[in-house]
VMD Tcl script that builds the backbone (N, CA, C; Angstrom):
set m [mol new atoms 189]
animate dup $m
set s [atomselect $m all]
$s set {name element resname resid chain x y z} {
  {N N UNK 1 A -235.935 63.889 24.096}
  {CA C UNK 1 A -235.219 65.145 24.195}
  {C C UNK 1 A -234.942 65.420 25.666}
  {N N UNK 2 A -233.788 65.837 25.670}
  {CA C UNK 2 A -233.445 66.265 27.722}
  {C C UNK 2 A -233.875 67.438 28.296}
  {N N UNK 3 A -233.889 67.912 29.203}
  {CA C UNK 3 A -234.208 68.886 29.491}
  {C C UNK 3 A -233.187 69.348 30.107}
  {N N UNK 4 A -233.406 70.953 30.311}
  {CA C UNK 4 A -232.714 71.577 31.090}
  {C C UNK 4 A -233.078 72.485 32.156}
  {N N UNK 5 A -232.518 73.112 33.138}
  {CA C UNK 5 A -233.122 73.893 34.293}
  {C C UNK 5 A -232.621 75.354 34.235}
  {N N UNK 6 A -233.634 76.748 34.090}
  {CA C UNK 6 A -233.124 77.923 34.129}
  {C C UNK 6 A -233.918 78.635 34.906}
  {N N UNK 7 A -233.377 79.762 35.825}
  {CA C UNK 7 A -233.977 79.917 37.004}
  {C C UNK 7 A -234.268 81.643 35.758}
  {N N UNK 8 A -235.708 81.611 36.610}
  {CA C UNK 8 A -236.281 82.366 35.744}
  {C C UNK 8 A -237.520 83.633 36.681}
  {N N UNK 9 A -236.679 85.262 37.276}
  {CA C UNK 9 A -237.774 85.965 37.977}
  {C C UNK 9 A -238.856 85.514 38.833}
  {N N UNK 10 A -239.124 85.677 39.218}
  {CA C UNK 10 A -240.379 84.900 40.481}
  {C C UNK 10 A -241.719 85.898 39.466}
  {N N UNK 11 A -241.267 87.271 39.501}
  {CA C UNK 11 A -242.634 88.201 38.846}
  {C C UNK 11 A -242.754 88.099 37.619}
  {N N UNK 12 A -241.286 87.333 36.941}
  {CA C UNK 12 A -241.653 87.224 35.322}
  {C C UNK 12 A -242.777 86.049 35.021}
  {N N UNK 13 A -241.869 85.133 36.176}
  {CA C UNK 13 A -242.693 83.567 35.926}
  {C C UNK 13 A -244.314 83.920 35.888}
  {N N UNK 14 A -244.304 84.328 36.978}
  {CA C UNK 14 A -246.173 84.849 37.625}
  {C C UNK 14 A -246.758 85.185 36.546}
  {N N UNK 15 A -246.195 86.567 35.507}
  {CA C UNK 15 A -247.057 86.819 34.119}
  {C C UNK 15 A -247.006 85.789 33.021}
  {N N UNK 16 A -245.764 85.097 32.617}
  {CA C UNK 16 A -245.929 84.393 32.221}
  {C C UNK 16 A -246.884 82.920 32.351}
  {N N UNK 17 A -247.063 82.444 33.370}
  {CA C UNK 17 A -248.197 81.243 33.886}
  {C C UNK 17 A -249.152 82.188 33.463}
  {N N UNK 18 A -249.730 83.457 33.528}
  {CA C UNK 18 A -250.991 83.889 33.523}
  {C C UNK 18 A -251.197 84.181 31.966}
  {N N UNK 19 A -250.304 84.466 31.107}
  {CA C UNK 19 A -250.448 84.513 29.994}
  {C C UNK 19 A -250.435 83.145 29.219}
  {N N UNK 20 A -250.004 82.460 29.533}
  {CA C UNK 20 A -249.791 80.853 29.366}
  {C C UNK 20 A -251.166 80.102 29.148}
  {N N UNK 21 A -251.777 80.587 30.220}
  {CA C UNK 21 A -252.944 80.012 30.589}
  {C C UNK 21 A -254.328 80.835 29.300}
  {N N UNK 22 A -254.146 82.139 29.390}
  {CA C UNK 22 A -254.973 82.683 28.441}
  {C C UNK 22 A -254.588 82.939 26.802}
  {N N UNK 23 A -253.755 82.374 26.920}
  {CA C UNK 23 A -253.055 81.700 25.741}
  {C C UNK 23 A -253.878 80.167 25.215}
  {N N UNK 24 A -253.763 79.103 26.292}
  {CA C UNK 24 A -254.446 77.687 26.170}
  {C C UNK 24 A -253.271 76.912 26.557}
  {N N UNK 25 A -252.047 77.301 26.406}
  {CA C UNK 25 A -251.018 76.443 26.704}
  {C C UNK 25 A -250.962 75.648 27.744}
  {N N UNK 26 A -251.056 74.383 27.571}
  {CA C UNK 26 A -250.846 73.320 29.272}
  {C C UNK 26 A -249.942 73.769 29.999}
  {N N UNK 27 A -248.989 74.497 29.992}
  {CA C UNK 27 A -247.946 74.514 30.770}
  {C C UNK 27 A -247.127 76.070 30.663}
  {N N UNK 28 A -246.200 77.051 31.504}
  {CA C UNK 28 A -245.930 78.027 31.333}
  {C C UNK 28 A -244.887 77.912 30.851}
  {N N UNK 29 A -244.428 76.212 30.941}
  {CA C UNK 29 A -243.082 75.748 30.611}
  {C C UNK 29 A -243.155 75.620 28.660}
  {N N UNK 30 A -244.898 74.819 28.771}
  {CA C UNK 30 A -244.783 74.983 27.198}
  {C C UNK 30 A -244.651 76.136 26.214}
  {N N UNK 31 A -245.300 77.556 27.084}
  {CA C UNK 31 A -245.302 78.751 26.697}
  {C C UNK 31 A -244.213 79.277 26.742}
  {N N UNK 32 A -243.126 79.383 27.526}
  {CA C UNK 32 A -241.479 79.296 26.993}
  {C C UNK 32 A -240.909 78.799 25.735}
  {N N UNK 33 A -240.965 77.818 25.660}
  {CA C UNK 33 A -240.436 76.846 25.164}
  {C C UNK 33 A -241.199 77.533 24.022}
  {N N UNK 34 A -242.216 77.338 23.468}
  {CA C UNK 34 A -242.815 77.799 21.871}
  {C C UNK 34 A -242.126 79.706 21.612}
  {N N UNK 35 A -242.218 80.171 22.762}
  {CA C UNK 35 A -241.314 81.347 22.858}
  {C C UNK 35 A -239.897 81.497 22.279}
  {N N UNK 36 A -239.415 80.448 22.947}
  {CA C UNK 36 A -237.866 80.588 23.100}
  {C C UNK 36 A -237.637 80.201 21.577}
  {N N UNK 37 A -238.311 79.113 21.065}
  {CA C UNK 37 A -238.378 78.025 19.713}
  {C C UNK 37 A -238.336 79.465 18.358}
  {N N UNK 38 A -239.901 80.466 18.820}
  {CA C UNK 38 A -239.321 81.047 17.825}
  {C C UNK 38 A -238.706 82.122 17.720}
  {N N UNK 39 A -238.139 82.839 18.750}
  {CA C UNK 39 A -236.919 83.957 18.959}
  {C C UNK 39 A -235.580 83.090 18.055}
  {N N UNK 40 A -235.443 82.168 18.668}
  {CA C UNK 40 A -234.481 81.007 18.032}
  {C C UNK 40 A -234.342 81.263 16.367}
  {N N UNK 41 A -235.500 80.596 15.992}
  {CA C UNK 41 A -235.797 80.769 15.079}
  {C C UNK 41 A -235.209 81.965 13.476}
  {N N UNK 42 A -235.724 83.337 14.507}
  {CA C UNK 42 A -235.292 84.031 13.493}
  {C C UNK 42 A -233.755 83.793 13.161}
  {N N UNK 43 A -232.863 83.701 14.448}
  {CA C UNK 43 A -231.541 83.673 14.366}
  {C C UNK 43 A -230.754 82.429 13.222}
  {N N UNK 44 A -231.693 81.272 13.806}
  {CA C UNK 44 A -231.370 80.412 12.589}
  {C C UNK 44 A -231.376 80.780 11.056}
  {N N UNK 45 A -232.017 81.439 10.721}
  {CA C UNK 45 A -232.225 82.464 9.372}
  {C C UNK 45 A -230.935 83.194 8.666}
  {N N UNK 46 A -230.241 83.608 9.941}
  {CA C UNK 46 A -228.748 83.893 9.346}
  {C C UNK 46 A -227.835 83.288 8.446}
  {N N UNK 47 A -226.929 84.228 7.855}
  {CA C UNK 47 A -226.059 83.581 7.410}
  {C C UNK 47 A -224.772 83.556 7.990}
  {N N UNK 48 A -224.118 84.887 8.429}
  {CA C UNK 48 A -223.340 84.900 9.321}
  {C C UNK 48 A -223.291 85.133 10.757}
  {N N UNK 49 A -222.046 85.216 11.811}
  {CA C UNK 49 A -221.977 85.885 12.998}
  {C C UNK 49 A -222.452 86.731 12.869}
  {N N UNK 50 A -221.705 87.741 12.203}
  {CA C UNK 50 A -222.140 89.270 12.165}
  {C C UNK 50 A -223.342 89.181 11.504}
  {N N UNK 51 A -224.542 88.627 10.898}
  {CA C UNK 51 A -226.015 89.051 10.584}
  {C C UNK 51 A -226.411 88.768 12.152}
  {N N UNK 52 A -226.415 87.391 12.690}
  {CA C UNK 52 A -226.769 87.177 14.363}
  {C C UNK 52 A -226.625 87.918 14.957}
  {N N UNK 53 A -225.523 88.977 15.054}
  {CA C UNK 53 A -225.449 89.939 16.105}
  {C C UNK 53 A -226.035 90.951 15.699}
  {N N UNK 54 A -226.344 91.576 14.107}
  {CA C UNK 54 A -227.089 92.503 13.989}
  {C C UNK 54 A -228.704 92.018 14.437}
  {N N UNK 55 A -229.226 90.790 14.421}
  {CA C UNK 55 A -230.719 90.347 14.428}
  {C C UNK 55 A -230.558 90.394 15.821}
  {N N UNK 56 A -229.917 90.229 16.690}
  {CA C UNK 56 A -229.410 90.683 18.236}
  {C C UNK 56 A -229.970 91.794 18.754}
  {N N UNK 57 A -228.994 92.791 18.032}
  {CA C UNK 57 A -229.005 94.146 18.417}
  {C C UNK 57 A -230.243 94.651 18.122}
  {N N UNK 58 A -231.400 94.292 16.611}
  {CA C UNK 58 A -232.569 94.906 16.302}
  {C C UNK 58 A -233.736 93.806 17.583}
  {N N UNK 59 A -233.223 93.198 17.860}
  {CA C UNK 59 A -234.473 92.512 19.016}
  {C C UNK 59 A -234.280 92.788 20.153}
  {N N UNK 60 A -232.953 93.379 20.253}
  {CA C UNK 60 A -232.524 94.115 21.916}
  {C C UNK 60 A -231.957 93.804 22.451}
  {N N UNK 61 A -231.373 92.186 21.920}
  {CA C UNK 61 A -230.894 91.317 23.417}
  {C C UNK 61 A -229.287 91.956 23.669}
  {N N UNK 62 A -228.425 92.518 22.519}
  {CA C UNK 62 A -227.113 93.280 22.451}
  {C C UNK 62 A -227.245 94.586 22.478}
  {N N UNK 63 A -226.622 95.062 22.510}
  {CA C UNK 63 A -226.417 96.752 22.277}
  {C C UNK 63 A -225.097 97.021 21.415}
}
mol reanalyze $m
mol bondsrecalc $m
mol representation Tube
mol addrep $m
Protein backbone atom coordinates (compact mmCIF):
# COMPACT_ATOMS: atom_id res chain seq x y z
CA UNK A 1 0.00 0.00 0.00
CA UNK A 2 1.58 3.72 -0.74
CA UNK A 3 1.60 6.22 1.33
CA UNK A 4 0.85 9.61 1.47
CA UNK A 5 2.06 12.98 3.19
CA UNK A 6 -0.42 15.48 5.15
CA UNK A 7 0.84 18.25 7.08
CA UNK A 8 -0.95 18.07 10.18
CA UNK A 9 -0.95 21.20 13.41
CA UNK A 10 2.29 21.02 15.33
CA UNK A 11 -0.30 21.17 18.79
CA UNK A 12 -2.69 18.70 17.20
CA UNK A 13 0.19 16.29 16.36
CA UNK A 14 1.67 16.75 20.13
CA UNK A 15 -1.93 15.41 21.61
CA UNK A 16 -2.27 13.10 19.31
CA UNK A 17 1.45 11.18 19.86
CA UNK A 18 0.37 11.50 23.55
CA UNK A 19 -2.84 9.87 23.13
CA UNK A 20 -1.36 7.38 20.72
CA UNK A 21 0.91 6.30 23.14
CA UNK A 22 -1.76 5.81 26.06
CA UNK A 23 -3.76 4.25 23.71
CA UNK A 24 -0.72 1.35 22.99
CA UNK A 25 -0.49 2.32 19.44
CA UNK A 26 3.26 2.01 17.95
CA UNK A 27 2.94 4.95 16.12
CA UNK A 28 0.78 8.42 16.13
CA UNK A 29 0.80 7.67 12.49
CA UNK A 30 -0.91 4.29 13.34
CA UNK A 31 -3.37 6.19 15.60
CA UNK A 32 -4.47 8.32 12.57
CA UNK A 33 -4.72 6.01 10.33
CA UNK A 34 -7.17 3.53 12.63
CA UNK A 35 -8.89 7.08 13.13
CA UNK A 36 -9.17 8.18 9.78
CA UNK A 37 -10.13 4.15 8.72
CA UNK A 38 -13.10 4.50 10.89
CA UNK A 39 -14.57 8.11 10.30
CA UNK A 40 -14.20 6.63 6.67
CA UNK A 41 -15.97 4.04 7.49
CA UNK A 42 -19.23 5.35 8.53
CA UNK A 43 -19.35 7.24 5.16
CA UNK A 44 -18.85 4.07 3.29
CA UNK A 45 -22.29 2.98 4.80
CA UNK A 46 -24.07 5.34 2.48
CA UNK A 47 -26.08 5.02 -0.15
CA UNK A 48 -26.11 8.23 -1.73
CA UNK A 49 -24.23 11.78 -2.17
CA UNK A 50 -26.81 13.37 -0.43
CA UNK A 51 -26.86 10.61 2.71
CA UNK A 52 -22.67 11.49 2.73
CA UNK A 53 -23.30 14.94 3.06
CA UNK A 54 -25.99 14.56 5.58
CA UNK A 55 -23.43 11.94 7.71
CA UNK A 56 -21.05 15.13 7.02
CA UNK A 57 -23.05 17.65 8.37
CA UNK A 58 -24.17 15.31 11.69
CA UNK A 59 -20.18 14.70 12.37
CA UNK A 60 -19.41 18.40 11.67
CA UNK A 61 -17.06 18.23 8.99
CA UNK A 62 -19.95 20.46 6.60
CA UNK A 63 -22.30 22.88 7.68
Amino acid sequence: MGKAKIKIDKNLFERIKKYAGIAGYSSPEEFITHCLEKEVAKLDEAESEEEIKKKLQGLGYIS
